[in-house]
Structures are given as structure tokens and as C-alpha cells.
C-alpha positions as CSV (number, residue, x, y, z in Angstrom):
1,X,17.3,-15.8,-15.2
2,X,17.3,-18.7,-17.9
3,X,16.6,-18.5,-21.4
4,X,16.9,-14.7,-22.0
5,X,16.8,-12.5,-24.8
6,X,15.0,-8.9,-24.7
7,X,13.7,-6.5,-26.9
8,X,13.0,-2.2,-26.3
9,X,9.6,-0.7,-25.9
10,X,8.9,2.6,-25.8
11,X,5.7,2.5,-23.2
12,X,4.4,5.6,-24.7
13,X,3.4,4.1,-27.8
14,X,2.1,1.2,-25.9
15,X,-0.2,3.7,-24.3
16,X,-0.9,5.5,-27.5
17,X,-2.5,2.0,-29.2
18,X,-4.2,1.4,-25.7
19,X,-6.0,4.6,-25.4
20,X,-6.8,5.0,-29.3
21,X,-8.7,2.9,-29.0
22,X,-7.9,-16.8,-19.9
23,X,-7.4,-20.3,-20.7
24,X,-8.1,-23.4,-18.6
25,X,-5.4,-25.2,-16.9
26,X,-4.5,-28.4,-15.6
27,X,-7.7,-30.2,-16.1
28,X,-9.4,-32.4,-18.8
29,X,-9.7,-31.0,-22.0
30,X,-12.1,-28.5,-22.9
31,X,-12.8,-28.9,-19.3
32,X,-14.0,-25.4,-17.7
33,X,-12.2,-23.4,-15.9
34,X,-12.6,-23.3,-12.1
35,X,-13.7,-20.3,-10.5
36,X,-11.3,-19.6,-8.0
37,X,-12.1,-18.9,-4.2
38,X,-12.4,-15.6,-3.4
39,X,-14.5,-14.8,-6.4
40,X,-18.1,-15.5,-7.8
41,X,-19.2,-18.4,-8.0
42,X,-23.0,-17.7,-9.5
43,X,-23.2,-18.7,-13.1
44,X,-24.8,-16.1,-14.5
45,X,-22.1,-13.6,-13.5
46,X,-19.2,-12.2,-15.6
47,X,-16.8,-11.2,-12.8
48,X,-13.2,-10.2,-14.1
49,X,-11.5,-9.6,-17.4
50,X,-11.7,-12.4,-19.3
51,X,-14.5,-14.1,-17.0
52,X,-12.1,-16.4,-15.1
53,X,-8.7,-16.2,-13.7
54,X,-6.9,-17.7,-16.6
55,X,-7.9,-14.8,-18.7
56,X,-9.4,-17.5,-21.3
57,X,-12.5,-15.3,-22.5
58,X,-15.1,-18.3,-22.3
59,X,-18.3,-18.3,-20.4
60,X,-19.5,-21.8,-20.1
61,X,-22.6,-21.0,-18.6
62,X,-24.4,-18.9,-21.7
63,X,-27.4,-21.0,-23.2
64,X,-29.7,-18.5,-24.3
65,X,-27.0,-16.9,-26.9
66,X,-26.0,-19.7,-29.7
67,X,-25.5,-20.0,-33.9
68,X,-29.0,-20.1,-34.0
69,X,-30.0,-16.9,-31.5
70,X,-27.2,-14.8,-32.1
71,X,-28.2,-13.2,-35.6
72,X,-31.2,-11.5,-33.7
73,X,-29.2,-9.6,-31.3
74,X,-30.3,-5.8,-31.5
75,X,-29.3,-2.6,-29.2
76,X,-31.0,-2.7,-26.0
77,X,-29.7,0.1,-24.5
78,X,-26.9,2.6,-24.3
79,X,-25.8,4.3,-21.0
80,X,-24.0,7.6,-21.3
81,X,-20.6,8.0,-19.7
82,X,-18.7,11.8,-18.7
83,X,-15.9,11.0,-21.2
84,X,-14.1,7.7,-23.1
85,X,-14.2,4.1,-21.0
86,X,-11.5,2.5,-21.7
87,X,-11.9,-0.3,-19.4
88,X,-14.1,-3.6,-19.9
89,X,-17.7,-3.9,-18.3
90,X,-18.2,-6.4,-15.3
91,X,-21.6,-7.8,-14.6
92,X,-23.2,-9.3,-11.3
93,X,-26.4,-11.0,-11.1
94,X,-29.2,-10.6,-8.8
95,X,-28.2,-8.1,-6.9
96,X,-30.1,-7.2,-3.7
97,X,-30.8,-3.4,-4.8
98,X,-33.3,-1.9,-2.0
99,X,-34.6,-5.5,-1.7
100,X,-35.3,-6.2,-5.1
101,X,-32.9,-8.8,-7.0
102,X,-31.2,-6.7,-10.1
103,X,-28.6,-7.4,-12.8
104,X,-26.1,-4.9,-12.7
105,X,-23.2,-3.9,-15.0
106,X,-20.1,-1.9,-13.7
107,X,-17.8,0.4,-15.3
108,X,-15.6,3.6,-15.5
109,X,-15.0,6.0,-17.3
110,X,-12.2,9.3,-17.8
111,X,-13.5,11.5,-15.3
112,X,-12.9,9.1,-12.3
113,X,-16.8,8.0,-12.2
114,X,-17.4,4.6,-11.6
115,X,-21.1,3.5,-12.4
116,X,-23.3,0.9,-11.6
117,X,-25.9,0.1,-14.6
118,X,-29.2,-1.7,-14.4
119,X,-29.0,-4.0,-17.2
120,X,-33.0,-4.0,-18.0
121,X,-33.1,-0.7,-18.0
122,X,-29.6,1.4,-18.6
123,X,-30.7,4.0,-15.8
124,X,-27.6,4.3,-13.4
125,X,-28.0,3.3,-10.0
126,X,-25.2,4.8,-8.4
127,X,-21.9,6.4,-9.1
128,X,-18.6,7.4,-7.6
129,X,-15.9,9.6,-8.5
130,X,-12.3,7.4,-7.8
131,X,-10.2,10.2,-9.0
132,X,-7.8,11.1,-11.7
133,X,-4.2,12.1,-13.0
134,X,-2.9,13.8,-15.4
135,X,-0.7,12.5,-18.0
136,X,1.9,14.4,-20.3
137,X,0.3,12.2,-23.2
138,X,-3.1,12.0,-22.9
139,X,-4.1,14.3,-20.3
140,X,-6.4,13.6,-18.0
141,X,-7.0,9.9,-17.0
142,X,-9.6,7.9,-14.6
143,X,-10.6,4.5,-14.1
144,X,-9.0,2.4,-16.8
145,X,-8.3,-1.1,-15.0
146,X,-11.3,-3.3,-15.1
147,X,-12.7,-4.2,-11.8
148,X,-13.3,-8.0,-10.4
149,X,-16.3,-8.3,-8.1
150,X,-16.5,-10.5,-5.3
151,X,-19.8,-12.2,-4.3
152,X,-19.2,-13.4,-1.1
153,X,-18.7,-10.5,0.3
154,X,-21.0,-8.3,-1.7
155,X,-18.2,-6.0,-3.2
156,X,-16.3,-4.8,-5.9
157,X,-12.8,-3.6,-5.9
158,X,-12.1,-1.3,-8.5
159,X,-8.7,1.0,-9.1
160,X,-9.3,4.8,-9.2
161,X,-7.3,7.5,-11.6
162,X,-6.0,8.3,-8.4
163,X,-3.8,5.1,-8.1
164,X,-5.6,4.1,-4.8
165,X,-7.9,0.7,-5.1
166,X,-11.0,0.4,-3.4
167,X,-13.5,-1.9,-2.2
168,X,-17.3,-0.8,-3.0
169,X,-20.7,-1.8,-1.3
170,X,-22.5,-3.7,-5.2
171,X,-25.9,-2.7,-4.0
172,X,-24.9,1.3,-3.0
173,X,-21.2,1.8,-4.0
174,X,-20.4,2.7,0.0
175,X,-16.1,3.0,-0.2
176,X,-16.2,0.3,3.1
177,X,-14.1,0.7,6.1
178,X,-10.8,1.3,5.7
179,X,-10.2,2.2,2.6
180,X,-9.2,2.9,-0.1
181,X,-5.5,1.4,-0.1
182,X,-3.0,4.0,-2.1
183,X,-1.1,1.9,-4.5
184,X,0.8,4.0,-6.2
185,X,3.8,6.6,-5.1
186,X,5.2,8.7,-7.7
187,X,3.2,11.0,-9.9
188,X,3.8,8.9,-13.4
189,X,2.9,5.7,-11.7
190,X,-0.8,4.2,-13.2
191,X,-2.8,1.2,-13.2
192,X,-3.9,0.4,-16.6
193,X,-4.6,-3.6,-15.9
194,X,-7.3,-5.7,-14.3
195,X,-7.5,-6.5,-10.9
196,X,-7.2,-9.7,-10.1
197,X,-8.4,-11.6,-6.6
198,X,-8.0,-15.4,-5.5
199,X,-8.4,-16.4,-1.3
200,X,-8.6,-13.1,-0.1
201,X,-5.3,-11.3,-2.2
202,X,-6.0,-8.5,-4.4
203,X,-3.3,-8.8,-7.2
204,X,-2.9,-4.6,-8.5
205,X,-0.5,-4.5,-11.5
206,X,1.9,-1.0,-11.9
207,X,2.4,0.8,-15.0
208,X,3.0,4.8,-15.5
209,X,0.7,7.7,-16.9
210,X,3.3,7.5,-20.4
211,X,6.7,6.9,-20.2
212,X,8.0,10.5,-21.2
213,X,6.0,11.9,-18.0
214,X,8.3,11.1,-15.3
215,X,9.9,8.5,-12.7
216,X,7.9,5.0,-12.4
217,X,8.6,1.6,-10.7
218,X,6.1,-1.3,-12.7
219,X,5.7,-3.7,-10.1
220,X,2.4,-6.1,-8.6
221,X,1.4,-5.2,-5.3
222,X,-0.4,-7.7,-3.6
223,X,-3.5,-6.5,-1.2
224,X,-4.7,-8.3,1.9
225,X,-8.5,-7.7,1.7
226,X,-9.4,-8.8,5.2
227,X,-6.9,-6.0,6.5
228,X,-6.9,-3.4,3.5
229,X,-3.3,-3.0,3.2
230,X,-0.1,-3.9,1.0
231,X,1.9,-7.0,2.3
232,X,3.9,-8.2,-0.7
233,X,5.2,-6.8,-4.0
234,X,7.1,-7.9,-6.7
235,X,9.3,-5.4,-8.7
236,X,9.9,-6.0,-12.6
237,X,13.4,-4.2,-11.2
238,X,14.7,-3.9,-8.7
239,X,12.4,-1.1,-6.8
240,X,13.1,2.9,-5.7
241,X,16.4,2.0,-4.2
242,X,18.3,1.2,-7.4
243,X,17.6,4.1,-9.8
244,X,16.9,1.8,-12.2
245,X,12.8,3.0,-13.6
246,X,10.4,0.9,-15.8
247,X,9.2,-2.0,-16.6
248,X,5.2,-1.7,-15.9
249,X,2.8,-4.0,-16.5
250,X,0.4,-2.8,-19.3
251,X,-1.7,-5.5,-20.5
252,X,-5.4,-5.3,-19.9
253,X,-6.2,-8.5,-18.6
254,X,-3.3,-8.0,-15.9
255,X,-2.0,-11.2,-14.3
256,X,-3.6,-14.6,-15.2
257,X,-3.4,-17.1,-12.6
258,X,-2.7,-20.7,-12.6
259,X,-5.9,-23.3,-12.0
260,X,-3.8,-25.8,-10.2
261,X,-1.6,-23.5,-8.0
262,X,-2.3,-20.5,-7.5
263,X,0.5,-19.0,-8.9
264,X,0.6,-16.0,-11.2
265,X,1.7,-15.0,-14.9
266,X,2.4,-11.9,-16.0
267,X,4.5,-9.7,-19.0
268,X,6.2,-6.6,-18.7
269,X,7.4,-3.4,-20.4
270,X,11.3,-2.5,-20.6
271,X,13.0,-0.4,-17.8
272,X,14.9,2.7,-18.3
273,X,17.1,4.0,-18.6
274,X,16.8,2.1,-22.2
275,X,20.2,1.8,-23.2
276,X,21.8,0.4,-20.6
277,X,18.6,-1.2,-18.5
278,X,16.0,-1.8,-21.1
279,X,16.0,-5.7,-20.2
280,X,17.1,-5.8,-16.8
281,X,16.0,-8.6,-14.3
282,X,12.7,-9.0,-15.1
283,X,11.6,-6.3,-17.9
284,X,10.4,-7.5,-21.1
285,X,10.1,-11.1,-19.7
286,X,6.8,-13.7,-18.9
287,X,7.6,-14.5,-15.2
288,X,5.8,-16.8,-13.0
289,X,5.4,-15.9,-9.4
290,X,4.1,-17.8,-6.5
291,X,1.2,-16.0,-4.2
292,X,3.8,-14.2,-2.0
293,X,4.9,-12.9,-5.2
294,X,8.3,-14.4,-5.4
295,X,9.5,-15.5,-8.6
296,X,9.5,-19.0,-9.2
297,X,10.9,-19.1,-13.2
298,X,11.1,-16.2,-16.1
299,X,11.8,-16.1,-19.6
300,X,13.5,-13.4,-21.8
301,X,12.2,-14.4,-25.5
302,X,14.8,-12.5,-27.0
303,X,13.4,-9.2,-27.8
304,X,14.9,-7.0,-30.2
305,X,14.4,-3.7,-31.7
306,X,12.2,-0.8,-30.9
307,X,8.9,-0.7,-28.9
308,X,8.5,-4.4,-28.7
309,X,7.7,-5.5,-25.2
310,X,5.0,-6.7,-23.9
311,X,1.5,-4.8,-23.8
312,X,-0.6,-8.3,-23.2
313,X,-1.6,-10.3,-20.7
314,X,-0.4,-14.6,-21.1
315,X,-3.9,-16.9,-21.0
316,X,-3.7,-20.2,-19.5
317,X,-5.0,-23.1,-21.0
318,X,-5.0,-26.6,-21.7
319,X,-6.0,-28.1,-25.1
320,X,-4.4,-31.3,-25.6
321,X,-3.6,-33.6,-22.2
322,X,-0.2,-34.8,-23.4
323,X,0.9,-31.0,-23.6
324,X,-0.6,-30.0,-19.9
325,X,-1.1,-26.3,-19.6
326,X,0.5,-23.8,-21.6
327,X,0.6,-20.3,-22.3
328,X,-0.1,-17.8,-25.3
329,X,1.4,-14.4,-25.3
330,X,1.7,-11.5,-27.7
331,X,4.3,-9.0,-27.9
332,X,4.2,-5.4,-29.4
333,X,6.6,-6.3,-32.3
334,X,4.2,-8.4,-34.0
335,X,5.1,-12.0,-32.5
336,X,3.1,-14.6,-30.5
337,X,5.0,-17.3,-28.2
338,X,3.4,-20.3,-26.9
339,X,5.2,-21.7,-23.9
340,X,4.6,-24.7,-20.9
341,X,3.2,-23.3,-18.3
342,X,4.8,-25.2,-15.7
343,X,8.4,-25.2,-17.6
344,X,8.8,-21.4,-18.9
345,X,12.2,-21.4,-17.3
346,X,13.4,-23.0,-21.0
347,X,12.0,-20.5,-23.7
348,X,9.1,-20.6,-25.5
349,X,8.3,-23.7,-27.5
350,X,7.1,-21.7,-30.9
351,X,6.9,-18.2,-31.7
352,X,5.2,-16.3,-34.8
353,X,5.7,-13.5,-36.8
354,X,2.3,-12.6,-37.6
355,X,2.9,-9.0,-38.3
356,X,6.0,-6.9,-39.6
357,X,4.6,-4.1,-38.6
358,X,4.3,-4.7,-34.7
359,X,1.5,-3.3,-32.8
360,X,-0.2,-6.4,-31.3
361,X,-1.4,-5.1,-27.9
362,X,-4.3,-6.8,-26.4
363,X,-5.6,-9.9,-25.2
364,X,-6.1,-13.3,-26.9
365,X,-8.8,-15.9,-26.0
366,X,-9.0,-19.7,-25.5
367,X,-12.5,-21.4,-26.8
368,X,-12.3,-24.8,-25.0
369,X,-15.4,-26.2,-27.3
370,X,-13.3,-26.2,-30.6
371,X,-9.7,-26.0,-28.3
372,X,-8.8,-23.0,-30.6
373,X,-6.8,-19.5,-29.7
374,X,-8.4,-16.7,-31.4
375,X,-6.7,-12.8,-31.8
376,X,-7.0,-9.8,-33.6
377,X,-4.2,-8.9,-36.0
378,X,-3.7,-5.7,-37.3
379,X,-0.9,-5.9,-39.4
380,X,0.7,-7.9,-42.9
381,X,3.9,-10.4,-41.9
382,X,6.6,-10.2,-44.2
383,X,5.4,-13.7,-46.1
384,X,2.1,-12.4,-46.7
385,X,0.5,-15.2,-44.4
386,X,-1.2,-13.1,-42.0
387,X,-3.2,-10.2,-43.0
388,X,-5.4,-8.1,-40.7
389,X,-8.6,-9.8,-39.1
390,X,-9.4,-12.1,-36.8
391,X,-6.4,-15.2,-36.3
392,X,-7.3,-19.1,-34.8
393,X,-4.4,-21.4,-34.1
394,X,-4.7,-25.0,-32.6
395,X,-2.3,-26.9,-31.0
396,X,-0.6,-29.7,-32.8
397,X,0.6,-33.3,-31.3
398,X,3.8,-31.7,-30.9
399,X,2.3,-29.5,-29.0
400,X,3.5,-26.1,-31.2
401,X,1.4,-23.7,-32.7
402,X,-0.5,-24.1,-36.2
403,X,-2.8,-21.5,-38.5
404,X,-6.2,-22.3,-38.5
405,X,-8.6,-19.8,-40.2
406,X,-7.8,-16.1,-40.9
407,X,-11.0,-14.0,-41.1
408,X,-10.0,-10.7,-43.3
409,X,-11.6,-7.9,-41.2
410,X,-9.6,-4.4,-42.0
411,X,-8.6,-3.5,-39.0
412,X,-5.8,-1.0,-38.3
413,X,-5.3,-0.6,-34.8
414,X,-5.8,-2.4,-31.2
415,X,-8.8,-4.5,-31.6
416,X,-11.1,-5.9,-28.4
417,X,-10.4,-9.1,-26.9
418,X,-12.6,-11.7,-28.3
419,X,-14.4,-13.9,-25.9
420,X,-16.4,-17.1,-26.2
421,X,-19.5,-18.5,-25.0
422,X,-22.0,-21.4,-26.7
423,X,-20.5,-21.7,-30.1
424,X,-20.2,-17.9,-30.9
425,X,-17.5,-15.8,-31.0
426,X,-17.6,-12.1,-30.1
427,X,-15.1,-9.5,-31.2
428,X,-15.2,-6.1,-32.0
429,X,-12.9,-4.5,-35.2
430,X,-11.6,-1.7,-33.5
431,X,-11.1,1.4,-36.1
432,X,-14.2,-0.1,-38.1
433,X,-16.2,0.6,-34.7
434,X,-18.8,-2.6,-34.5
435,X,-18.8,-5.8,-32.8
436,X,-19.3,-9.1,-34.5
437,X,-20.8,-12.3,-33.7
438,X,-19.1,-15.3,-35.7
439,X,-20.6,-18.6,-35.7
440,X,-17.0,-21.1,-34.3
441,X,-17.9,-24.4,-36.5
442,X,-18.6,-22.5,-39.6
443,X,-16.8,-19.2,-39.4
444,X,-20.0,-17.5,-40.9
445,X,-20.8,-13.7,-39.4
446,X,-24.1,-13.9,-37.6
447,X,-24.5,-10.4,-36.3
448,X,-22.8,-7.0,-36.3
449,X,-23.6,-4.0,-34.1
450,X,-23.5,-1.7,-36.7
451,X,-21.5,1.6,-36.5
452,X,-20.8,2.5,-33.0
453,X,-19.2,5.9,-34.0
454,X,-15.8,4.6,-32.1
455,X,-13.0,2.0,-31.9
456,X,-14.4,-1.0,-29.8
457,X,-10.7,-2.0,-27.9
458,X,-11.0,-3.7,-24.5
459,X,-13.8,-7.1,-24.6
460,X,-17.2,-8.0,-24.7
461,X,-19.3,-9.5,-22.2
462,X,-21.3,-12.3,-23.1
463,X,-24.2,-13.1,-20.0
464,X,-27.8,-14.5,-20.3
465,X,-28.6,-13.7,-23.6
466,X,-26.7,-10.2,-23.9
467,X,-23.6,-8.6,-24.7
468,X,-22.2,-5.7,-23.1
469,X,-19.5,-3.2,-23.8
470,X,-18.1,-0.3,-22.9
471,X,-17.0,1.5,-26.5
472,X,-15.9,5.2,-26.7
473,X,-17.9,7.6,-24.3
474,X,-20.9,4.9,-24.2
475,X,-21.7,1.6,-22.8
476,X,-24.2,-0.5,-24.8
477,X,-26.3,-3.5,-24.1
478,X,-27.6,-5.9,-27.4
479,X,-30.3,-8.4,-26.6
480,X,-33.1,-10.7,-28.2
């Protein structure tokens, strides 16, 4: 490993600021990302966390939604789950539903259930329990990692509570032949992250139930869809055989992968036991694998301290030609670290403090129409700089990270995702419980939901003309 330095996270607080509450690569600028094969490829789909592979948040394809539409947006609809969702919404278009074309939107909940939504109307069309488990922290958990749905072959693969993935019928929810695939193997072991599927591999990122609840191996199996079963993996350590536990993958976009390769990016949590194995191999470290999941480069950013790995996911993206794709990345001591995507083997290339007070778990996004990075912040950096709210940075000639615009929201723990589509921004506050919709040229707040009566924490959906989200125990739909 080049280039390493580490720093200690304790996973259970990780878990604590998920549960309380995507960038294109490689191609001209501002150019849109490509959807990869293997996935959807209708336009009026939203697919996978963070709509395409590189995580980026940006939906080229919305028209209807703009600065000068978005300020009518009003609730719809809101669809009643068993208990808290804390995954994101996917949405597929047109699908053939007893032979008449519907939009539906997909999501899970707590209790296991995994429901299908008619987006007109809100009524559910059909639903599945996928199991749960039971953690020492936070008791009983279902289906947290958002799905990605694949529209050539008319399914949906979706990780249960009970650490086994499946592949489900869109029109009927049918579990189809052989399956599900059992992922995980020891009772602490749980997938928290997004799925992630390009050519046929199913990408299933590890994690545990908490970290105080027992044995756990974070790792990235990779599943063969044509034959439904396990045929690589990549361990953040070493694997069962070394007595060496840790390391999972948290974030909730999961793995992003590259648009020119193929290959994949992830972050990871710290191993234990923490004294002696917190940064081994590949915990608390960006690594880049190839699709067989061998590791092609890594990067230890130097860590220190306590509970300050990484509970993110890197996005991929390419804002200025001279720099070719890079990556942005947060880590849960308050940092961000941009890096080249094809050179991570040498360190990042900036890093920022943009809290003292750590806690920046989540996602970031890449708008390709104004080739800005926006995040939520919840804390106050030492300088006084960065203040909670909602954070842009561009990327200079030198290709290093500078401050934009700040936009002083008050938030105080994990915020949603933003995501991009036409000109608007949308982001919800997380403890102030409403999503916004900012204007990106001018900054100006067009729309807010009002109070949702809970944290909004994983991301929006922006498709023809609405916005979906899954927030506390409901999932809502605003419209024209």
C-alpha cells in the first residue's frame, strides 16, 4: 500500500448518525454520464443511488422540473410504511402492471417489507417481506441498502434484513428462480449500502449490525446474476481466516464505478481489534478494484483520532479536461479529499477541514451544468469558514479544491444527499425535517416541503416533474 496514513472509527457511531436520521468520468465536460450496461437505459427512470453509477446525483433527462417550475411543487401523496425507511426510493417507468404501462417507485422499510408504489396514485401494488436482524444498537433492522433496478430484464435486486439479496419480478415482486443469494455469514454482518450492477455483476457491499454486537468481515461480494451465486470477493482485511474483524463498507451510495473501465471505488471503516488493526491493509482507505475485485491502487489519507473513517461513498467526475476524472470523498472526522481517479496510489491532491467537530456521513453530489460539488455540513471548522448548511466547491486550474457558496441551513446531524437535475438543486436539512429546492445560478430557495415531522437523511429523487423520498416511517411524492 502507497501513500498511507489512517485514522480510528468506532462503526457504532457511524451507525448511530446513519440511523438518526456520482460524478461523470472520462468524458467531455459536463458531459452526462453513461448508463452503464446492465442497467436502465429509459430516460425517465431513476435506477440506483445517485441515478448513475458514478454516484454523481444528476438526472440529465428532467425538463419538466426547472427555476421557473420548481416553486409550485406541492405534496402529491404520502404512502405509509410498517416502521422508519432508511433507504432511498428507486423509480422505473412504464411498467407493464397487468398490461397497463405504470410508474412505479420502490422502497423498504424496518420490518423487512419491500414495496412497490404507484406514483399517480400512492396505493401499493405489491409487497414482500425480505427479512430482518436484530442489532445490539438499534434493534430490529430490515431493508436499508437501496435497490438498483434492471430493465432489461424486468427486475430489481434488492438486499433483505436478512443479509440475503434478491432479484424481484417489477411488475409482481415474484423472488425469481434461484434465489435469493445469502450474502452474509455471521450474525453482526449487514448491508447498509447500495447495490450496485454493471454487465451482469451485482456489486453487495458488507458492513455489521453495530460494531459492539459481535464478529464481522466488511468485504464486497460480487454476484453473477445469470447464475445467482458469489464468484469473487474482496476483503477490506484479510477475511475469516486471520482473526483480524472490521472494516465494513458503510456508505450509502456503496461503490461508484468508473465510466471508462469498469472499475470500482469504494471507502471503508477501521478493523478491529482497534489498537493494533484499526488500519490494516485496506481499512480506513479509498481503494480501487478492477471487476474481479482485485485491487489495482489504495490510499491511506492519514487518519487520526477517534471515529474518523469513512461512512461515504467517493463520486466520480470530471469537471475540467486537463484534470481527467477525479474523486470527492468525505470522512467522519470532518475532512473532504479530492483525489485523481486514475492515480490514487499517490494521496489525495487537497483535503479540507470543513468541520472540527466530525460527523460528515453521507454522500456528496456532482452538478455537471455549473461543474460544482455540493454537501451538507453539519458542523463549524476551527477557522470559522464553514458553518452548517449546504457547501459548493469547484475545481481550480490546478485542479484542487476551492469554496464556492455556503448556504447557512442549521442543520445538526446527517443531512440527505443532494441531487441535481435542470438547474435545481434538491436537498433535505435533516433535523429541520424538509426538503428544499434551490435555484443553482442564483442560490435563491424556490420551494420547501414544509415540516415532514422527521430527519430527511438518505436523497431525493428528481423524475418527470416530481420528487420522491423516503423520510421517517413515510414515503412522499411532491408534484405540479
Amino acid at each position: 500500500m502507497t501513500n498511507v496514513v489512517r485514522r480510528r472509527a468506532t462503526l457504532a457511531a457511524c451507525l448511530a448518525a446513519l440511523l438518526l436520521a456520482g460524478l461523470p468520468s472520462a468524458t467531455a465536460q459536463g458531459a452526462t454520464p453513461r448508463r452503464v450496461s446492465g442497467t436502465s437505459t429509459l430516460p425517465g427512470d431513476w435506477d440506483m443511488w445517485g441515478y448513475d453509477q458514478q454516484r454523481t446525483g444528476f438526472n440529465p433527462n428532467e425538463t419538466v422540473l426547472g427555476p421557473a417550475t420548481a416553486s409550485g411543487l406541492h405534496l402529491l401523496w404520502q404512502f405509509p410504511f410498517a416502521a422508519k425507511s432508511d433507504n432511498a426510493p428507486v423509480f422505473a417507468s412504464g411498467v407493464d402492471i397487468e398490461g397497463t404501462p405504470t410508474d412505479v417507485v420502490y422502497a423498504g422499510d424496518r420490518t423487512g417489507a419491500f414495496d412497490a408504489v404507484n406514483a399517480a396514485t400512492g396505493t401499493v401494488i405489491w409487497s414482500v417481506n425480505l427479512g430482518t436482524t436484530t442489532s445490539v444498537c438499534f434493534g430490529r433492522l430490515g431493508v436499508t441498502s437501496t435497490a438498483v433496478i434492471d430493465r432489461s430484464d424486468n427486475l430489481i435486486y434488492v438486499a433483505g434484513g436478512d443479509g440475503a439479496v434478491y432479484a424481484l419480478d417489477l411488475a409482481t415482486g415474484q423472488i425469481q428462480p434461484g434465489w435469493p443469494v445469502q450474502v452474509t455469514g455471521f450474525s453482526n454482518e449487514y448491508i447498509w449500502s447500495a447495490l450496485a450492477e454493471e454487465n451482469g455483476d451485482l456489486y453487495v457491499p458488507v458492513a455489521s449490525g453495530c460494531d459492539r454486537g459481535g464478529v464481522y468481515y466488511g468485504r464486497i461480494d460480487r454476484v453473477n446474476t445469470s447464475t445467482a451465486a458469489i464468484d469473487a470477493t474482496f476483503y477490506v482485511i484479510d477475511g475469516p481466516e486471520t482473526g483480524v474483524s472490521g472494516g465494513g463498507i458503510w456508505g450509502w451510495g456503496g461503490v461508484s464505478i468508473d465510466a471508462a473501465t469498469g472499475d470500482l471505488f469504494e471507502v471503508s471503516g477501521n478493523g478491529y481489534p482497534d489498537a493494533e488493526y484499526e488500519h490494516d491493509l485496506f481499512a480506513e482507505s479509498l481503494v480501487r478494484l478492477s471487476s474481479d475485485l482485485t485491487v489495482d491502487a489504495s490510499s491511506y489519507p492519514g487518519l487520526t483520532g477517534s471515529d474518523v473513517d469513512f461512512g461515504s461513498t467517493p463520486i466520480e467526475f470530471t469537471a475540467r479536461q486537463a484534470c481527467g476524472p477525479q474523486l470527492f470523498v468525505m470522512d467522519k472526522d470532518g475532512e473532504v479529499f479530492l483525489y485523481y481517479a486514475d492515480d490514487i496510489g499517490n494521496g489525495p491532491i487537497d483535503e479540507v477541514q470543513v468541520t472540527a467537530e466530525g460527523g460528515l456521513i453521507g454522500v456528496a453530489a456532482y452538478s455537471p451544468s455549473d461543474r460544482r460539488i455540493y454537501m451538507g455540513d453539519s458542523g463549524v471548522s476551527a477557522d470559522g469558514l464553514y458553518t452548517p448548511g449546504l457547501l459548493s466547491f469547484r475545481i481550480r486550474r490546478d485542479c484542487t479544491l476551492r469554496r464556492t457558496w455556503h448556504g447557512a441551513f442549521p442543520v445538526t446531524d446527517l443531512s440527505t444527499a443532494p441531487v441535481t437535475a435542470n438547474g435545481v438543486l434538491y436537498w433535505g436539512d435533516g433535523s429541520g425535517n424538509r426538503l428544499f429546492a434551490i435555484d443553482l445560478a442564483s442560490h435563491r430557495r424556490l420551494w420547501n416541503s414544509g415540516n415532514l415531522h422527521a430527519p430527511p437523511q438518505t436523497e431525493p429523487i428528481v423524475v418527470d416533474g416530481h420528487v420522491y423520498a423516503s423520510v421517517g416511517k413515510n414515503l412522499y411524492a411532491f408534484g405540479l
